[in-house]
ChimeraX commands (.cxc) that place a marker at each C-alpha (Angstrom):
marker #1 position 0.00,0.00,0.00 radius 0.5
marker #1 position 1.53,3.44,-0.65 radius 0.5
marker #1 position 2.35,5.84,1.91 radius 0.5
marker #1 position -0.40,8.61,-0.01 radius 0.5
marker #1 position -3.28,6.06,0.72 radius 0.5
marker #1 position -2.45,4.97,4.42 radius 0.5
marker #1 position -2.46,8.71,5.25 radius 0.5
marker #1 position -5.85,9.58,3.77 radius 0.5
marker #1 position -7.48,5.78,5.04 radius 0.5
marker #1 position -5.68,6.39,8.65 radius 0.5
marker #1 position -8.13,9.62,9.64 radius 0.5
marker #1 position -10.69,7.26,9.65 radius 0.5
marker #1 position -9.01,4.05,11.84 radius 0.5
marker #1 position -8.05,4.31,15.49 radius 0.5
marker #1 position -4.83,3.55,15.35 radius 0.5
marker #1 position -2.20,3.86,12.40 radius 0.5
marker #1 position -1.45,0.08,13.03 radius 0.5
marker #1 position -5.36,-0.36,11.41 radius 0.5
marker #1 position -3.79,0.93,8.11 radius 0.5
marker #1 position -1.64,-2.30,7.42 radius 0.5
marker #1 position -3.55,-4.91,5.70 radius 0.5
marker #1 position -6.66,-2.91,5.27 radius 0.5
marker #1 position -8.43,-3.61,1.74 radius 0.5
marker #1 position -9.76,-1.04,-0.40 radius 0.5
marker #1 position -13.09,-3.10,-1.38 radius 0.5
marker #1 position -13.84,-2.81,2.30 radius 0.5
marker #1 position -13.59,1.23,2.70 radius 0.5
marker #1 position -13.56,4.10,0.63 radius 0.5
marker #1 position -9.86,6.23,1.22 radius 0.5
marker #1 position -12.00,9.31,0.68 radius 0.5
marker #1 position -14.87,9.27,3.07 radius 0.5
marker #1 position -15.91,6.86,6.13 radius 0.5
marker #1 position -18.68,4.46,5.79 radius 0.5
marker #1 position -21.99,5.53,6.94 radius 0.5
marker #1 position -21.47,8.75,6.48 radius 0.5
marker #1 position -23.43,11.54,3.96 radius 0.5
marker #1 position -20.77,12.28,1.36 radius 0.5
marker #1 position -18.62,15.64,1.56 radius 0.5
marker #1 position -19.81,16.74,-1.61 radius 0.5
marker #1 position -24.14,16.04,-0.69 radius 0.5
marker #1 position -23.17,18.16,2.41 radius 0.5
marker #1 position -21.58,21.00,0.70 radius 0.5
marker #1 position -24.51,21.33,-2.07 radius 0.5
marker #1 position -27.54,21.11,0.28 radius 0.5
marker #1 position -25.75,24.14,2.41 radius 0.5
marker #1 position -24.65,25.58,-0.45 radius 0.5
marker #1 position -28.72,25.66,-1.91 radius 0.5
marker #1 position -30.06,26.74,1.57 radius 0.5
marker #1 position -27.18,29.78,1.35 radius 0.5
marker #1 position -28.51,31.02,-1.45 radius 0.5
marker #1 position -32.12,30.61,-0.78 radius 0.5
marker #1 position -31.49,32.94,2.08 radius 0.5
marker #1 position -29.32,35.10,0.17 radius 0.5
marker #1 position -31.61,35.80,-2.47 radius 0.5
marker #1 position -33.68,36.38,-0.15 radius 0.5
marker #1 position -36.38,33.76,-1.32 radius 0.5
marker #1 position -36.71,32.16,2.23 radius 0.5
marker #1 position -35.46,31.99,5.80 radius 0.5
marker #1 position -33.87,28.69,6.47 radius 0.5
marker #1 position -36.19,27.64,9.94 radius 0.5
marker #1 position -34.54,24.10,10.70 radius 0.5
marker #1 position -35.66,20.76,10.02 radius 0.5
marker #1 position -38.76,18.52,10.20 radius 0.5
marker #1 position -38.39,14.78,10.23 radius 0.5
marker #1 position -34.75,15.42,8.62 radius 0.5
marker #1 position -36.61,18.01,6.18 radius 0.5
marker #1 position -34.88,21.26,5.55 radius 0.5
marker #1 position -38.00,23.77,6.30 radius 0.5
marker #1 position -37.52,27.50,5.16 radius 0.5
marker #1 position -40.42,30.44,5.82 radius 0.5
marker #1 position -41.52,32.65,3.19 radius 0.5
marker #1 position -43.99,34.95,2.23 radius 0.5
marker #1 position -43.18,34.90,-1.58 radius 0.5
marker #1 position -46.26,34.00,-4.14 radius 0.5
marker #1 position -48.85,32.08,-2.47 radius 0.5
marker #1 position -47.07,31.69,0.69 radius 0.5
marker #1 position -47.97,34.88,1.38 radius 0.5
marker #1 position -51.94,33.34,1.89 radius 0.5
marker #1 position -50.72,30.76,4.40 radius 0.5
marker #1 position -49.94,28.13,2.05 radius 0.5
marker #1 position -47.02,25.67,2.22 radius 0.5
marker #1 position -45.01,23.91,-0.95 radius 0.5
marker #1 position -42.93,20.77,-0.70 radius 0.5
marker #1 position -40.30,20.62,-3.10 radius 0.5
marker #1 position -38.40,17.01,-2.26 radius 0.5
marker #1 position -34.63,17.52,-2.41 radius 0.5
marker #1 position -34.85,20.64,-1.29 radius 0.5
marker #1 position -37.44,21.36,1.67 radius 0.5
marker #1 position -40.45,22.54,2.81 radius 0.5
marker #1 position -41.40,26.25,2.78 radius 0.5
marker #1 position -44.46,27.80,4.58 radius 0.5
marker #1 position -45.72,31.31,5.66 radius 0.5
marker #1 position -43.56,32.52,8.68 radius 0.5
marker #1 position -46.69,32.04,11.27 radius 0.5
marker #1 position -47.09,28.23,10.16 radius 0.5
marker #1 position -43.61,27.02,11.20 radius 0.5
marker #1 position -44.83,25.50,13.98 radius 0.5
marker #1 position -48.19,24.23,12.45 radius 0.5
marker #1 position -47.23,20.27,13.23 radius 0.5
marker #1 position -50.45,19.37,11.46 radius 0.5
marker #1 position -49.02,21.30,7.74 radius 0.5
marker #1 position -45.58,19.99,7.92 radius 0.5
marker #1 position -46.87,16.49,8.50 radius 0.5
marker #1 position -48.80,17.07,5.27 radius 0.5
marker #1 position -45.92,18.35,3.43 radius 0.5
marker #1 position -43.57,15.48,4.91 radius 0.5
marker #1 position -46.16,13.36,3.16 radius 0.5
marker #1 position -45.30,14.97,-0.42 radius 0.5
marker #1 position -41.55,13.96,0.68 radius 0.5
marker #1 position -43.54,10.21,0.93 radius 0.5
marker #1 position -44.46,10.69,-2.47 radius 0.5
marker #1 position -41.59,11.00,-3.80 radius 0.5
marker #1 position -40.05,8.50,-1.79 radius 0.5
marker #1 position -42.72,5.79,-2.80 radius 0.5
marker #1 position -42.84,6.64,-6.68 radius 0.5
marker #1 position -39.84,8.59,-7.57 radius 0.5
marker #1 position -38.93,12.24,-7.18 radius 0.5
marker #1 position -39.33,12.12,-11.10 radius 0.5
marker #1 position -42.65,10.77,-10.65 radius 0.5
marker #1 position -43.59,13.66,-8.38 radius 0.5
marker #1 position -41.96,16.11,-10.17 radius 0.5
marker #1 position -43.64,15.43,-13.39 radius 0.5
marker #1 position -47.18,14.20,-12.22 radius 0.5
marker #1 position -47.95,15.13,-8.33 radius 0.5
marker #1 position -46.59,18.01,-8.43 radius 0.5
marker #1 position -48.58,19.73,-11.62 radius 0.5
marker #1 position -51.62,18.63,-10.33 radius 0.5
marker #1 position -51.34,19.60,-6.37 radius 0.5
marker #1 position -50.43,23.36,-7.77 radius 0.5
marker #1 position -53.70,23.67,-10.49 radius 0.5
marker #1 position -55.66,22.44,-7.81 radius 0.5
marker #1 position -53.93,24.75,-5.16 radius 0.5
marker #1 position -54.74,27.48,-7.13 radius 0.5
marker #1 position -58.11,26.64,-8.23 radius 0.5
marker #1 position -59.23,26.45,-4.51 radius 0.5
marker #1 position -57.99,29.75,-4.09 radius 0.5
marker #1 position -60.53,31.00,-6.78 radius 0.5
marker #1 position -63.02,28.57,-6.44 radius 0.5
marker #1 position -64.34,28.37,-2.40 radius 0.5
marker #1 position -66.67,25.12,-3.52 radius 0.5
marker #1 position -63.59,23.16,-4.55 radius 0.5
marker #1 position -61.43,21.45,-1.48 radius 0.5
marker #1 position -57.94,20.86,-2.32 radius 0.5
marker #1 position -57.42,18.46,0.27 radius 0.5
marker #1 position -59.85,16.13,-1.88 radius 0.5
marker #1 position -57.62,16.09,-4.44 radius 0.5
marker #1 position -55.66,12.16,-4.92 radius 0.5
marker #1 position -52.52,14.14,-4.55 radius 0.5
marker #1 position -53.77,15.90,-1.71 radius 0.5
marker #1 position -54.92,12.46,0.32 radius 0.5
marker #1 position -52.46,10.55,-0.29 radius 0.5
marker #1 position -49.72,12.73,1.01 radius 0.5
marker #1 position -52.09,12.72,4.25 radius 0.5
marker #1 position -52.59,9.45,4.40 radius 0.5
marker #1 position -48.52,8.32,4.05 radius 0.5
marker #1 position -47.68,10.81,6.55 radius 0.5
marker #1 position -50.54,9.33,8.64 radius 0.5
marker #1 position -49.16,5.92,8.75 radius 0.5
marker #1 position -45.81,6.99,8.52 radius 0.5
marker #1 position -46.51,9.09,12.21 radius 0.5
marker #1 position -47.86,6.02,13.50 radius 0.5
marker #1 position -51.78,7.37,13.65 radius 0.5
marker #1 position -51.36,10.06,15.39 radius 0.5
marker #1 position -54.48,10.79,17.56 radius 0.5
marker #1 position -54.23,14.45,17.32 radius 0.5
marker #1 position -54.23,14.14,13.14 radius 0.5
marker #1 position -56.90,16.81,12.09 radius 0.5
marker #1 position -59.01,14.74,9.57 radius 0.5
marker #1 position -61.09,17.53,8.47 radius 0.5
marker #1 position -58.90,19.23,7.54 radius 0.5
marker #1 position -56.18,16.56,6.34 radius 0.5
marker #1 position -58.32,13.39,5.09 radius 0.5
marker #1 position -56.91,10.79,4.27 radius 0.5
marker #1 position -59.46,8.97,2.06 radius 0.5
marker #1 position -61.38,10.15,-1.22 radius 0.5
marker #1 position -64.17,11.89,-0.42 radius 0.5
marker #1 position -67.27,10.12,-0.35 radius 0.5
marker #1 position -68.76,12.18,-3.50 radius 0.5
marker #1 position -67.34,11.50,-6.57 radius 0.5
marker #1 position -65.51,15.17,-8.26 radius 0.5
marker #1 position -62.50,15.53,-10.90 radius 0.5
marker #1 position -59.16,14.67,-9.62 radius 0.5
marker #1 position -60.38,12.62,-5.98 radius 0.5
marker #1 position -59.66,9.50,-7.60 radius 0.5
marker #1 position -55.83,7.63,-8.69 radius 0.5
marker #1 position -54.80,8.34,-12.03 radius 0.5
marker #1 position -55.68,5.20,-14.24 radius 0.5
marker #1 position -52.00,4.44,-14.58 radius 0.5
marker #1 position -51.71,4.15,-10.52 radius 0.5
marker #1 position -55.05,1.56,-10.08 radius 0.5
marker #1 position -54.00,-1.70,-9.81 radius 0.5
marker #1 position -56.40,-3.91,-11.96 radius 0.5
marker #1 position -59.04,-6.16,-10.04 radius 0.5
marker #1 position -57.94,-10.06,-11.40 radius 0.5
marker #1 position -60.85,-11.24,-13.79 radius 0.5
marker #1 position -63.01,-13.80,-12.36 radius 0.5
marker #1 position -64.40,-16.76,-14.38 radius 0.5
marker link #1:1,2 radius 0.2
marker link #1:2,3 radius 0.2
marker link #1:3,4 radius 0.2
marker link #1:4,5 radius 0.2
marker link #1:5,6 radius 0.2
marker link #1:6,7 radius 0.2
marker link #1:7,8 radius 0.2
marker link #1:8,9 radius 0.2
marker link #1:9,10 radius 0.2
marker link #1:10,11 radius 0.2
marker link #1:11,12 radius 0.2
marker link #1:12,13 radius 0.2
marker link #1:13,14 radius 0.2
marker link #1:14,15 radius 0.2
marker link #1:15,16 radius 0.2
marker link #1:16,17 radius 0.2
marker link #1:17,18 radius 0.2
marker link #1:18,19 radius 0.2
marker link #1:19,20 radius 0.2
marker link #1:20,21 radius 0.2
marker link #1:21,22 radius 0.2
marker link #1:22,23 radius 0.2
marker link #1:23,24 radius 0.2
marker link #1:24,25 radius 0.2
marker link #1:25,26 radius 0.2
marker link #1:26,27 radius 0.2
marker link #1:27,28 radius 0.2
marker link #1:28,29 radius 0.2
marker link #1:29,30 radius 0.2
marker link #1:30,31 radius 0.2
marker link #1:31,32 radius 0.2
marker link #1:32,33 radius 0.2
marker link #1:33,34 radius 0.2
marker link #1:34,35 radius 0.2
marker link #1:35,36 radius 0.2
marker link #1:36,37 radius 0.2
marker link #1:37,38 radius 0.2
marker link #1:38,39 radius 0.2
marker link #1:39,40 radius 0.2
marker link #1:40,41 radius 0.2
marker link #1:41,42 radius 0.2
marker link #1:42,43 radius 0.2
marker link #1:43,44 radius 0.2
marker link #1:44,45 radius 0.2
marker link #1:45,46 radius 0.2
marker link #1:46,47 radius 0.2
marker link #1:47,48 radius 0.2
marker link #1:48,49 radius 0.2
marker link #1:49,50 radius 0.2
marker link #1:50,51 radius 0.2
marker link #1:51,52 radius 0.2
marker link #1:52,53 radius 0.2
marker link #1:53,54 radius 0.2
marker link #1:54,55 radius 0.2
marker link #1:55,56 radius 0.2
marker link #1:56,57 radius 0.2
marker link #1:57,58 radius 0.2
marker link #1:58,59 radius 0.2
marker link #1:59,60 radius 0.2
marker link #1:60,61 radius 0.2
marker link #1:61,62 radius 0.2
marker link #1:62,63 radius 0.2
marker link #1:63,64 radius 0.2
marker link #1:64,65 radius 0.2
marker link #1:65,66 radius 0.2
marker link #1:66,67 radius 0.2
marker link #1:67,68 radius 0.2
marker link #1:68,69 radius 0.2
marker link #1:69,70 radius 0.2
marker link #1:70,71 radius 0.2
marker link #1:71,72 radius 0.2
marker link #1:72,73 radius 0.2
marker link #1:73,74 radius 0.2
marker link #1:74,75 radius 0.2
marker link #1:75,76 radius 0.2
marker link #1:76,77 radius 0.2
marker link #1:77,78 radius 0.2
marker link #1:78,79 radius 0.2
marker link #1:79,80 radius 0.2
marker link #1:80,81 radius 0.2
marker link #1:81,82 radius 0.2
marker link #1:82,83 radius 0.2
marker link #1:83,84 radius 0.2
marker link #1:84,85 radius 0.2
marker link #1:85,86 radius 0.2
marker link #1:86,87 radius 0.2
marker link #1:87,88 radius 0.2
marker link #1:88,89 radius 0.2
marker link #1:89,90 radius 0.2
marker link #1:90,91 radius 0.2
marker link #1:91,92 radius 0.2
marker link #1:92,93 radius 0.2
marker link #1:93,94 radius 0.2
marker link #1:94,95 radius 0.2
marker link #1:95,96 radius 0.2
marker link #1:96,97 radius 0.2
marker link #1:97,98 radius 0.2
marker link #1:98,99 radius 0.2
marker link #1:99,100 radius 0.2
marker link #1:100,101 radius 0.2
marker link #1:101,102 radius 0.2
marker link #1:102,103 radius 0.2
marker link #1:103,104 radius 0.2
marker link #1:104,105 radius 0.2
marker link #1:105,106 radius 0.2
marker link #1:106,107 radius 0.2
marker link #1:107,108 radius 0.2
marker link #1:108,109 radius 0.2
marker link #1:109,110 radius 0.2
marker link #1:110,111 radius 0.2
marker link #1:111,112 radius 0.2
marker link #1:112,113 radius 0.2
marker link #1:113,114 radius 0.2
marker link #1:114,115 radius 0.2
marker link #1:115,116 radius 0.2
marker link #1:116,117 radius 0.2
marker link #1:117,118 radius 0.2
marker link #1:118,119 radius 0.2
marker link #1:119,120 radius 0.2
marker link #1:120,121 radius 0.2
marker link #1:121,122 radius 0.2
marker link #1:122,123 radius 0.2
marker link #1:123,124 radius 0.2
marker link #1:124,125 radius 0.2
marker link #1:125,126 radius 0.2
marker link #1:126,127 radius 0.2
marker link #1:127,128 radius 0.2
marker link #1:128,129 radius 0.2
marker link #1:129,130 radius 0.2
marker link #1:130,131 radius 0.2
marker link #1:131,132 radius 0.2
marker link #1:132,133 radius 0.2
marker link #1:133,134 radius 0.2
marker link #1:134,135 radius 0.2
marker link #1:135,136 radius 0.2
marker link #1:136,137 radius 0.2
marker link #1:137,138 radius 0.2
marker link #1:138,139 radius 0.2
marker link #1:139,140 radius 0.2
marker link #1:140,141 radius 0.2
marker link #1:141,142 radius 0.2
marker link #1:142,143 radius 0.2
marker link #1:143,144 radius 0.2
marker link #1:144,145 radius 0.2
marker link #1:145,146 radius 0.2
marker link #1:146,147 radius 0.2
marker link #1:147,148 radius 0.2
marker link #1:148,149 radius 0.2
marker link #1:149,150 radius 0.2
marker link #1:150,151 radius 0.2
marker link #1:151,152 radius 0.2
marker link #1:152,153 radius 0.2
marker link #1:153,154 radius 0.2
marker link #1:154,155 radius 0.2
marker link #1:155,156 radius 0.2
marker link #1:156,157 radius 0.2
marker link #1:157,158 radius 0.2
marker link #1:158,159 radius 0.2
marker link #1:159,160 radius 0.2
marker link #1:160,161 radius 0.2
marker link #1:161,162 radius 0.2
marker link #1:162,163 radius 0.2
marker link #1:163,164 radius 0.2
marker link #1:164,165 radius 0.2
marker link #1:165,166 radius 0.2
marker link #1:166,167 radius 0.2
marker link #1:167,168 radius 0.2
marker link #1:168,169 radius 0.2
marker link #1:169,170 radius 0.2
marker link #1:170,171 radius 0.2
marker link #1:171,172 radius 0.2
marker link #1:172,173 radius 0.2
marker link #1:173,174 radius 0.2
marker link #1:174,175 radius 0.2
marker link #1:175,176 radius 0.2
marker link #1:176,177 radius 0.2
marker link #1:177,178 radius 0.2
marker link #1:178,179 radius 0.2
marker link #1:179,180 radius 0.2
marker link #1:180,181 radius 0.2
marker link #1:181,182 radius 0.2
marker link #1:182,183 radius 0.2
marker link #1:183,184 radius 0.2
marker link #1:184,185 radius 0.2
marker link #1:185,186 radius 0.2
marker link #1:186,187 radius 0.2
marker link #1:187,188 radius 0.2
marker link #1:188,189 radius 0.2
marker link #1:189,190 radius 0.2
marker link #1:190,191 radius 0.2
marker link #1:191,192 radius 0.2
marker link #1:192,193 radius 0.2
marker link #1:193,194 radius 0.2
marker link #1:194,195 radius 0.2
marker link #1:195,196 radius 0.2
marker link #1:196,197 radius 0.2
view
């Protein structure tokens, strides 16, 4: 082993005697295992320093591991919240503490989890803003009934463990019981029932 590689590999063992014999299919020389890389690190401060910067957001902390960040830009300014996975949650400055919103918007993090961030990004997240923004102009239509809506509720739901203080008026976490557009899965989502015969 050269001397260059026991010096970088020896930050990360206990004593330099660890170096000798160590294999490199075992451990990376340039970070430690289990660890986030340098590089992940760097970026996601690097994002949340120039959120604040530009002054697009405050950067509030964390929920559930979540960077969360409080605005009042666009329709934040109305109290709403936005989950953008891979890079936090942002909500009006009096809702950071609203535990019953960020569990919602944890569940868009869910989303992406479960189907793909490219999945979100392309499908969830398209139809959660139209419908956003027609419930702002349309005070018959609930938002919350929408599938994108309910299904963030009910994966945070289940991922919280049931909570018993989970407001289900205003978070459900079923379709509502009357049929409208957008309450039920997109076609490509349903899972087909077997054919009997």
């Amino acid at each position: 082993m050269k001397l260059g590689n026991q010096l970088r590999i020896s930050a990360f063992c206990k004593h330099k005697s660890d170096v000798r014999g160590l294999k490199f299919r075992s451990i990376s020389p340039l970070k430690p295992p289990g660890r986030e890389s340098v590089s992940r690190l760097t970026i996601k401060t690097l994002f949340r320093k120039i959120i604040q910067g530009i002054g697009l957001a405050r950067y509030v902390g964390t929920f559930e591991g979540v960077a969360c960040f409080a605005s009042k830009l666009g329709e934040l300014r109305n109290r709403a919240a936005i989950a953008l996975p891979g890079i936090g949650i942002f909500v009006h400055p009096d809702e950071v503490k609203n535990i019953s919103l960020l569990r919602h918007e944890y569940g868009h993090f869910l989303q992406a989890r479960k189907w793909g961030k490219r999945f979100f990004y392309r499908y969830i997240a398209w139809k959660s803003l139209s419908s956003a923004k027609r419930s702002s102009h349309d005070p018959a239509f609930n938002h919350q009934h929408t599938w994108t809506e309910w299904t963030a509720n009910r994966l945070a739901y289940y991922f919280f463990k049931r909570p018993d203080d989970w407001d289900m008026k205003s978070y459900p976490i079923y379709p509502p019981l009357e049929p409208r557009e957008d309450t039920d899965w997109p076609e490509f989502l349903r899972f087909e029932k077997p054919a009997t015969g």
